[in-house]
C-alpha positions as CSV (number, residue, x, y, z in Angstrom):
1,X,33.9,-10.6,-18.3
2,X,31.3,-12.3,-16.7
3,X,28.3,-11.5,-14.1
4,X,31.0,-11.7,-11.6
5,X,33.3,-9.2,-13.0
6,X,34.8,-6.3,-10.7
7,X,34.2,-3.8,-13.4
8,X,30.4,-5.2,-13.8
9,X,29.9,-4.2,-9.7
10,X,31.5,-0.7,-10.5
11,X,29.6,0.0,-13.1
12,X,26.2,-0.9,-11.1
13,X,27.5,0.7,-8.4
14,X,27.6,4.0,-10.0
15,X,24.3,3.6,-11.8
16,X,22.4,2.9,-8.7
17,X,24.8,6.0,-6.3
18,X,23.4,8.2,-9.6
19,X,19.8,7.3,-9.5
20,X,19.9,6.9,-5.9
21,X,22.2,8.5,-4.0
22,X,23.3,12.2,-3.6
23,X,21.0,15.6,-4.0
24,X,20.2,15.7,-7.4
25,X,16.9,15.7,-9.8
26,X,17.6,12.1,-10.4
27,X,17.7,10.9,-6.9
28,X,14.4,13.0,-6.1
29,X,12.6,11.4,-8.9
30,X,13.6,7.8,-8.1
31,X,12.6,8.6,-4.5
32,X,9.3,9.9,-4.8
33,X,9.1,6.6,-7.6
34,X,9.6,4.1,-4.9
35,X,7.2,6.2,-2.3
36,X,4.3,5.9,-5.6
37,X,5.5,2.2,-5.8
38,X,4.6,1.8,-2.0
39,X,2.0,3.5,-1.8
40,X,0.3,2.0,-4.6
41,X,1.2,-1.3,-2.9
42,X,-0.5,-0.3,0.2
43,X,-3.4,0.9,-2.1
44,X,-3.9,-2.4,-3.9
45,X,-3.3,-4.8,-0.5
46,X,-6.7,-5.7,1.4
47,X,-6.8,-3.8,4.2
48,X,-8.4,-4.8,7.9
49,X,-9.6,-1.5,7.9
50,X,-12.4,-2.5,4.8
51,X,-13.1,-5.7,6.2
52,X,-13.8,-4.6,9.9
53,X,-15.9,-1.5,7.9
54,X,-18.3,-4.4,6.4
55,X,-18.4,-6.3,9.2
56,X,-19.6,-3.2,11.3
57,X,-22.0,-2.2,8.6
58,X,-23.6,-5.9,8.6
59,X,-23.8,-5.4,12.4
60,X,-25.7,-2.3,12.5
61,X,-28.1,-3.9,9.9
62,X,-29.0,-6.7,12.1
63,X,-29.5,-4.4,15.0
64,X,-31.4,-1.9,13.0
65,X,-33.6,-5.5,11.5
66,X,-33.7,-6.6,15.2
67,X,-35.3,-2.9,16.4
68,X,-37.8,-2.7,13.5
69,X,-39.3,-6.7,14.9
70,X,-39.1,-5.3,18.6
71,X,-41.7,-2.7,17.0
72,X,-44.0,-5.1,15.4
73,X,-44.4,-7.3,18.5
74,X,-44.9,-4.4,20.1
75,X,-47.9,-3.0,18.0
């Protein structure tokens, strides 16, 4: 009766086809757990999307620096 035990497979076999598999409440509820477990994964991960945001933001302050000095050479 160890880890390797047939009855050991059958019995996690059936826990995982009753949380997992078929139509019922259970199966629902682990579902929409793992699509809250990846989603808060994709949450929590840096995303290009912030970094490209910053980098654009720091862009259009050194234009908008660069247009207020055009208007001071100018006056």
């Amino acid at each position: 009766m160890g880890f390797t035990s047939i009855w050991h497979w059958i019995i996690v076999l059936v826990v995982v086809l009753v949380l997992f598999g078929g139509r019922g409440k259970i199966s629902s509820l682990m579902g929409d757990f793992g699509k809250g477990l990846k989603n808060f994964k994709k949450g929590a991960s840096p995303d290009d999307d912030e970094r490209t945001t910053s980098s654009d933001v720091e862009v259009i302050e050194n234009f908008q620096s660069v247009k207020e000095d055009k208007k001071k050479d100018d006056s």
